[in-house]
Each structure stands twice: as structure tokens, then as C-alpha cells.
C-alpha positions as CSV (number, residue, x, y, z in Angstrom):
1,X,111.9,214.9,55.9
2,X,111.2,213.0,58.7
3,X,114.5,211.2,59.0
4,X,116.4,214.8,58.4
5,X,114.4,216.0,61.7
6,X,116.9,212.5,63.5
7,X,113.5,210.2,63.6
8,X,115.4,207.0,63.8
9,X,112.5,204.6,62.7
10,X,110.0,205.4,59.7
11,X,107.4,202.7,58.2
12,X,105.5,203.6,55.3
13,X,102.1,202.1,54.2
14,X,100.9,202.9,50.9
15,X,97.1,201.4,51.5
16,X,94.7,202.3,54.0
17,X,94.5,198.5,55.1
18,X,98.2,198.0,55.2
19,X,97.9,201.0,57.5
20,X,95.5,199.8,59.9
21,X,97.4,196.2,60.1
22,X,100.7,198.4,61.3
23,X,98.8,200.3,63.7
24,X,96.7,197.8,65.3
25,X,100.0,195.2,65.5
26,X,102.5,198.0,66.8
27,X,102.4,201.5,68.5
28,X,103.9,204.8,67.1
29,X,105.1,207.8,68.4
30,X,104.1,210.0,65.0
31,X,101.4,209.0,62.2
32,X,101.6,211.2,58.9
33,X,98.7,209.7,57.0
34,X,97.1,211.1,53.7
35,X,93.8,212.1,53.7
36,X,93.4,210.1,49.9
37,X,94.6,206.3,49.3
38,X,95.0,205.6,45.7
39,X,92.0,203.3,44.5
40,X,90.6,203.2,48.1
41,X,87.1,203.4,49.3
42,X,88.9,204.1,52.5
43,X,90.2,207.8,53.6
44,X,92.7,208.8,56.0
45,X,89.6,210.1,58.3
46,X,87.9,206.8,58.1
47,X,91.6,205.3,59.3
48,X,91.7,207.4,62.0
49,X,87.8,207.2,63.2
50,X,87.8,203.4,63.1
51,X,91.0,203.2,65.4
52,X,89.6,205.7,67.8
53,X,86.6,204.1,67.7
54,X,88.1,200.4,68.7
55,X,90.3,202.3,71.5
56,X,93.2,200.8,69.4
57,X,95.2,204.1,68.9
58,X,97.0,205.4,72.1
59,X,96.5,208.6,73.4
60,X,100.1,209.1,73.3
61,X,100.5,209.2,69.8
62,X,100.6,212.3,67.7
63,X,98.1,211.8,64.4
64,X,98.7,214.5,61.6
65,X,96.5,214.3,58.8
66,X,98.0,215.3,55.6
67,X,95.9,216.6,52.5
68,X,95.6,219.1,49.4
69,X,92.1,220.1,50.6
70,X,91.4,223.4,52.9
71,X,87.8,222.6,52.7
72,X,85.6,224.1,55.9
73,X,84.0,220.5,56.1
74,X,87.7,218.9,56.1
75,X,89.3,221.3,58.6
76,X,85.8,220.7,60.5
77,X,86.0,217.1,60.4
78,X,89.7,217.2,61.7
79,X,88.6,219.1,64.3
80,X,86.1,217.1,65.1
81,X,88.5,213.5,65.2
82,X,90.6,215.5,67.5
83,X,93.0,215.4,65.3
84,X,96.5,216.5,67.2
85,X,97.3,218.3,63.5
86,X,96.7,219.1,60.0
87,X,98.7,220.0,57.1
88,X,98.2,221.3,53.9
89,X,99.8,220.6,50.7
90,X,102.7,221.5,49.5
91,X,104.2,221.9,52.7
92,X,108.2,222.8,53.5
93,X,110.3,220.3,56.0
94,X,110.1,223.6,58.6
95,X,105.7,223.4,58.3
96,X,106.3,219.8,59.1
97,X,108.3,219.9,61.8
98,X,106.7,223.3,63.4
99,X,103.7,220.8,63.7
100,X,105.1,218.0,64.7
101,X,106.9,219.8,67.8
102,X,103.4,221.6,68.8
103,X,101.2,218.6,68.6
104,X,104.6,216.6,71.0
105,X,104.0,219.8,73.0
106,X,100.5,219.3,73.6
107,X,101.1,215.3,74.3
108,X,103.9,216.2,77.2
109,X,101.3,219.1,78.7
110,X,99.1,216.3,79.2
111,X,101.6,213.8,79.7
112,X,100.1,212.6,83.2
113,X,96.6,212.3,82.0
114,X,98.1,210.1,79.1
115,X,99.9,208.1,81.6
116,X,96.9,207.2,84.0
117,X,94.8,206.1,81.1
118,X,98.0,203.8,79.8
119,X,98.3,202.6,83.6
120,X,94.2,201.9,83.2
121,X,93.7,204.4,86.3
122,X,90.3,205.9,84.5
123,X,88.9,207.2,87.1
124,X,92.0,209.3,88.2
125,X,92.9,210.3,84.6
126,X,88.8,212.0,84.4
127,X,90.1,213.6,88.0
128,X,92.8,215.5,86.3
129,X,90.8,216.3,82.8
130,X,88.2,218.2,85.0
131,X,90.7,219.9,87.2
132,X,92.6,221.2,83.8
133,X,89.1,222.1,82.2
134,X,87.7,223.9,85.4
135,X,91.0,225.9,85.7
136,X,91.4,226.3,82.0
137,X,94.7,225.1,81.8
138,X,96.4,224.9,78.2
139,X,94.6,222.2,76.6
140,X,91.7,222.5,78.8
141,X,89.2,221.8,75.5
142,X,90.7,218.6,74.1
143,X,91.1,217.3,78.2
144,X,87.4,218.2,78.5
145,X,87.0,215.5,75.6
146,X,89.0,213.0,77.1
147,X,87.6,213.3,80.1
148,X,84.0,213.4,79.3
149,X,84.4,210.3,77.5
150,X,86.6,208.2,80.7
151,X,83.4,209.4,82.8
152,X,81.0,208.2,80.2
153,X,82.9,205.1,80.0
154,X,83.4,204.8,83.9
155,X,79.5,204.7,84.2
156,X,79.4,208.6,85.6
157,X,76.9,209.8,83.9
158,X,76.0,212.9,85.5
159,X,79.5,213.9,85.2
160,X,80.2,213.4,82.3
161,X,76.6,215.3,81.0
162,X,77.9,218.3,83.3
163,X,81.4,218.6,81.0
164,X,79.4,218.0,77.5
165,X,77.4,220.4,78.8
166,X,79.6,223.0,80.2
167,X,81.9,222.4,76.9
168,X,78.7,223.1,74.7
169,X,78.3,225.9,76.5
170,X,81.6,227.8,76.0
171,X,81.9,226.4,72.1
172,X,79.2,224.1,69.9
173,X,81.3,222.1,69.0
174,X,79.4,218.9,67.6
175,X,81.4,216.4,69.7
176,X,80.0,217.7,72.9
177,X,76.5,217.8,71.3
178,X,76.9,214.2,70.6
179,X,78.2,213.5,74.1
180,X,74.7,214.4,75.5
181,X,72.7,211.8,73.9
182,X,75.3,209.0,74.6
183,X,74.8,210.1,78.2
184,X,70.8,210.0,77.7
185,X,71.3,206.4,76.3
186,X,73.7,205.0,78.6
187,X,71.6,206.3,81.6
188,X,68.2,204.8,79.9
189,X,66.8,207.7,78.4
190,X,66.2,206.3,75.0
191,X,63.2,208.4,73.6
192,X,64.8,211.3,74.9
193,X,68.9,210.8,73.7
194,X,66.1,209.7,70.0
195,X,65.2,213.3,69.8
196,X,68.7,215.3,70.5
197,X,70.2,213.0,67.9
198,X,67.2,213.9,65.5
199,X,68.4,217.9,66.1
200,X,72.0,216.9,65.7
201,X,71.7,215.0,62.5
202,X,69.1,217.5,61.0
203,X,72.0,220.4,62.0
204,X,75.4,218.3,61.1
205,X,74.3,215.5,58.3
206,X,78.0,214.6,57.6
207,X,78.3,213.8,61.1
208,X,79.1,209.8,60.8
209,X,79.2,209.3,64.5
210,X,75.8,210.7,65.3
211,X,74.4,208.0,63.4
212,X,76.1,205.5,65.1
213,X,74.7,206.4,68.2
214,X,71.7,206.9,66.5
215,X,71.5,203.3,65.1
216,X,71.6,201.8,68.4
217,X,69.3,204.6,70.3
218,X,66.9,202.6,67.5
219,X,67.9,198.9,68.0
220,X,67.3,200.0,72.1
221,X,63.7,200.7,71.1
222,X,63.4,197.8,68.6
223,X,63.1,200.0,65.3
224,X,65.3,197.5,63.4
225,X,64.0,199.1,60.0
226,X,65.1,202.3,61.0
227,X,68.4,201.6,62.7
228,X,69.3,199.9,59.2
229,X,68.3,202.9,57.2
230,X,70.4,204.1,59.9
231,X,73.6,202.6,58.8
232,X,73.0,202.9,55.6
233,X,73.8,206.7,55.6
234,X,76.5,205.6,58.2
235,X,77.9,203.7,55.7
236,X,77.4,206.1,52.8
237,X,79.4,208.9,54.4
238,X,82.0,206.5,55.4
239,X,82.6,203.6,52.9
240,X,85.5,202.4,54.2
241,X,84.3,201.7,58.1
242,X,84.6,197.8,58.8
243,X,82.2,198.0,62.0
244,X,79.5,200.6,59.8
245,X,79.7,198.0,56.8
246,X,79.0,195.1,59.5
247,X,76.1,196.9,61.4
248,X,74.6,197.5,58.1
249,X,74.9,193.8,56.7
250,X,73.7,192.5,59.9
251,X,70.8,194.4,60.1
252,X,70.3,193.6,56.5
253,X,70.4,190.1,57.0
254,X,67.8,189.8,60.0
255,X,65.9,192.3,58.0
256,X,65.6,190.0,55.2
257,X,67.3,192.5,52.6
258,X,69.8,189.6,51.4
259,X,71.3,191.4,48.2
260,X,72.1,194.2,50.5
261,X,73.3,191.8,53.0
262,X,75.7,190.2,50.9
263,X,76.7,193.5,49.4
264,X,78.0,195.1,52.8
265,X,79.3,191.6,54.5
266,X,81.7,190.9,51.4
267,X,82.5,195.2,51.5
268,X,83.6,194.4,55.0
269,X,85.5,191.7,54.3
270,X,87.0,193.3,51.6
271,X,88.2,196.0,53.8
272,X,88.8,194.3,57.4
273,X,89.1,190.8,57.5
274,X,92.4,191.1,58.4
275,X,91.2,193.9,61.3
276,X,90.9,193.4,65.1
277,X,87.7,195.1,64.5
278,X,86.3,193.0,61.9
279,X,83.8,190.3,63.6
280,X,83.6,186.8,62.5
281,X,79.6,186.9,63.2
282,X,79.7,188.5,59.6
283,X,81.2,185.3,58.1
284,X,78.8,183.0,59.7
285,X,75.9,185.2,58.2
286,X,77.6,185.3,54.8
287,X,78.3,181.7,54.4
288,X,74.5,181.4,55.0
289,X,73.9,183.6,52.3
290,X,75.9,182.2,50.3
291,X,74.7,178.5,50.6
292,X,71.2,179.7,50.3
293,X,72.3,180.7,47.1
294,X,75.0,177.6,46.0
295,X,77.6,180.1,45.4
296,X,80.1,177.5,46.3
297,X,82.9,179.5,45.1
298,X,82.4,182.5,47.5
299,X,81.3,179.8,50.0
300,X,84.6,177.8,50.2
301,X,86.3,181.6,50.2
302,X,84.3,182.7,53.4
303,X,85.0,179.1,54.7
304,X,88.5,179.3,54.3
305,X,88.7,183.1,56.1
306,X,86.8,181.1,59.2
307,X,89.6,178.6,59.2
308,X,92.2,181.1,59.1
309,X,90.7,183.2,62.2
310,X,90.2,179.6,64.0
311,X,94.3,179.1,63.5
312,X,95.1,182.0,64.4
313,X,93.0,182.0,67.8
314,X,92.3,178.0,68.8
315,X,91.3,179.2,72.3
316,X,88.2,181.1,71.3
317,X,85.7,178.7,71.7
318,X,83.1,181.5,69.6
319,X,85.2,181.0,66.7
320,X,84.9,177.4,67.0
321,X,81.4,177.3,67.0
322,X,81.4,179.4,64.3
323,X,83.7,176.9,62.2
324,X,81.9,174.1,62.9
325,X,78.0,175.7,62.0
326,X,80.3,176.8,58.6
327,X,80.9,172.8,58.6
328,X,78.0,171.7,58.5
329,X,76.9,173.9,55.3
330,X,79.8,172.7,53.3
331,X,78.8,169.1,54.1
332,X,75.2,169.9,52.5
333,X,76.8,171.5,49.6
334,X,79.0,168.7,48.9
335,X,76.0,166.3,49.9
């Protein structure tokens, strides 16, 4: 269909991890991606919030999520990724391209925003979300999102509270719900951003990235328990999330839960070693695990994955150290 419409170049990914290698190694203009992968923990959604998540998908590029289900707590979650489209099956070539040309429509609308972020000018990209939401300018919702999230991450706070607040205002949406509390926590307000993400989670339960922010509100307070039992429903509603699966197994691991530690590290591995969001902390922590139990079969496997991340990036000094503390476990195991 696709290649009828005149797109010159199409790559096709039948896994969810084959997926995430193409779109962390190469950008696109258009991603069609199934909600389901065959025999995969990992969903289309969980593709899609991991990559946002890491900043590694541009604003530029138009993501359509494609799926048989017209569920309200699908439509709501694609609403709630800021999804650029979605599409229901069976769909026609003319469905397909209707959206495609819409969501291009949207991108070149807010072609200059897109621009200044790519050209790392934040601060004037947030300048021109405002002036679009304050006039109401096509688009003037998903701007508001972008540029609440450039003021959060440029350190205005106050800002970027007054556009959650303002957008909470006109619609709930649970995005600029969430917004608040990440303002309360970046600006130090830990007991207080605690108790709006209590409301939110009690009102939105499926809401994966409310207990992310959550997690760390606790870890801020040290309630290391409770940040883990945290994750845990993180990682519930979202098996397929490298970084969930790592908070979990960390926590886990300094918690002293070492079955469940073992469990989440190797689910992460599993599903992201090959990831620029996968950590290598998580192989240190395993290989522990493992030698504490002379499992020197999974031992040599998480040795050999630290090798391989050591060859592929001999400058990082972290990874190094990592290697070498791996080292000196496989010297006690072979005595």
C-alpha cells in the first residue's frame, strides 16, 4: 500500500525488538506498527512509550498505530502516547493514506517547533508551543504537550505548571494531570507531587507512566519498599518496558528479593540488551546473582553480554569497570 502511495523506501520488522533496533539506529519519516507482535510480551504501545520515553523517536516522525481493537482503553491509550494516528482493522489503501496525509499535515503545521527542538533551541521551541496554545492555533493541544514538557525539561517550572494547568483546565486529559506532579517533584515538593499521583493512580490505574513518576516520588523520600511494589505494577501493565523491568530488578536486588531480582534482570535482558536504553548496571547485579548461586552457565552468558557492550564502546570507562568487577567473579568460580 505504501509503495502504491510512491514511498520510495519501506523496512519491515516483524518483532517488537527488531523494531526498536531500526528505530534507535536510523530515523523515519512514517512508522506503521501493529499494536500485537506474534509471541511477544512486547506491544506496539510499549514500542512506542519506551522510545518516547528515551527521547529516541523524533518529533518529526509520523507514528500510526495499527490494530483490530476499538476498545475505549486502546483509543484512550493512543491518545494518551500522542499518537499522530490510529487505524482500525481491515482498513482500504484510501483509510491509510487519508491518515497518513493528516498526521504529515499536522507535522508541517508545526513544522518550526519541530525544527527548533532538532536545532536543540528548547527554550525557543516552548516560546512558540505557548504562543500557538494561548492563541489556539490548529494543533494548539498536542503543542501545549510539547511545550509543557521542553519547559519542564528546561528547569521552568512555574511555566510549565501554568500550561498543565491551563490544559487540565480546558480537557482532563491524564497527561496534563501527570504533568503537575512532575513539576511538584522537579521543583522539591515531594510529599505534595506523593499525594496528586495517589488521586491519579486511584482515578487512571492503567496509567503506566504515573507510576513511574510515582516510583521515584518514593525513592526521593527513601520508601525503597514501596517504590518497588511500585514497579511491580509498572511492570505488570507493561511487560515489555526494558527501563520498568530494570527499575524493578534493581530495587529487587538492594531490597534483597533475589528470585525476583533475577526474574526481571534476565526479562530485561531478554527484551533489551541489544537497546540504547538497556543499562549494563543490570548485568553487573545479575552476574552477582548469579555467582551467589554457581549458575556458571547463565554466569558466563551475562559475562559474555558485558564483553560485547565493552567492544562495542572501549571508551566508556563505566563499562570497563563493569567488565573487570564481572572478572573477578569468574576467577572465583573457576578458582
Amino acid at each position: 500500500m505504501l509503495r502504491e502511495m510512491g514511498v520510495g523506501h519501506v523496512a519491515c520488522a516483524s518483532r517488537a525488538t527488531d523494531a526498536r533496533r531500526l528505530l534507535e539506529s536510523r530515523s523515519f519519516d512514517v512508522v506503521l506498527c501493529d499494536y500485537h507482535f506474534d509471541h511477544a510480551a512486547m506491544s506496539g504501545q510499549d514500542l512506542l512509550d519506551d522510545l518516547r520515553r528515551a527521547q529516541l523517536l523524533p518529533y518529526s516522525t509520523v507514528f500510526v498505530m495499527v490494530t483490530g481493537e476499538a476498545s475505549y482503553t486502546r483509543v484512550a491509550e493512543a491518545a494518551e502516547a500522542a499518537l499522530d494516528s490510529y487505524l482500525l482493522k481491515p482498513h482500504t489503501a484510501t483509510a491509510l493514506e487519508q491518515r497518513l496525509l493528516q498526521a504529515r499535515h499536522r507535522k508541517k503545521v508545526l513544522g518550526e517547533i519541530f525544527a527548533a527542538i532538532e536545532a536543540g533551541e528548547f527554550a525557543a521551541a516552548a516560546q512558540l508551543c505557548r504562543a500557538r496554545f494561548e492563541q489556539r492555533g490548529e494543533y494548539w493541544l498536542y503543542a501545549a504537550r510539547i511545550g509543557a514538557e521542553l519547559l519542564l525539561r528546561e528547569g521552568d517550572h512555574a511555566a510549565a505548571r501554568t500550561l498543565y494547568e491551563a490544559v487540565q483546565d480546558t480537557r482532563a486529559l491524564p497527561w496534563a494531570k501527570l504533568g503537575i506532579p512532575r513539576v511538584e517533584l522537579e521543583s522539591g515538593q515531594t510529599h505534595r507531587a506523593c499525594r496528586t499521583l495517589e488521586s491519579l493512580i486511584s482515578e487512571q490505574p492503567s496509567y503506566a507512566d504515573a507510576y513511574d513518576v510515582m516510583g521515584r516520588a518514593q525513592l526521593e523520600r527513601g520508601e525503597a519498599e514501596a517504590a518497588l511494589d511500585t514497579y511491580r505494577n509498572a511492570s505488570r501493565l507493561t511487560p515489555g518496558s526494558v527501563t520498568r523491568l530494570q527499575k524493578q530488578g534493581m530495587l529487587a536486588f538492594y531490597a534483597g528479593q533475589r528470585a525476583e531480582a533475577i526474574d526481571s534482570l534476565e526479562r530485561a535482558v531478554r527484551v533489551g540488551i541489544s537497546s540504547k536504553m538497556f543499562d549494563c548496571e543490570s548485568l553487573v547485579l545479575l552476574a552477582l546473582l548469579q555467582f551467589d548461586q554457581r549458575d556458571h552457565r547463565a554466569f558466563m552468558r551475562t559475562h559474555a553480554n558485558l564483553a560485547l557492550a565493552v567492544e562495542r564502546r572501549p571508551d566508556s570507562a563505566r563499562l570497563r569497570r563493569f567488565l573487570r568487577t564481572a572478572d573477578v567473579f569468574k576467577a572465583l568460580l573457576q578458582r
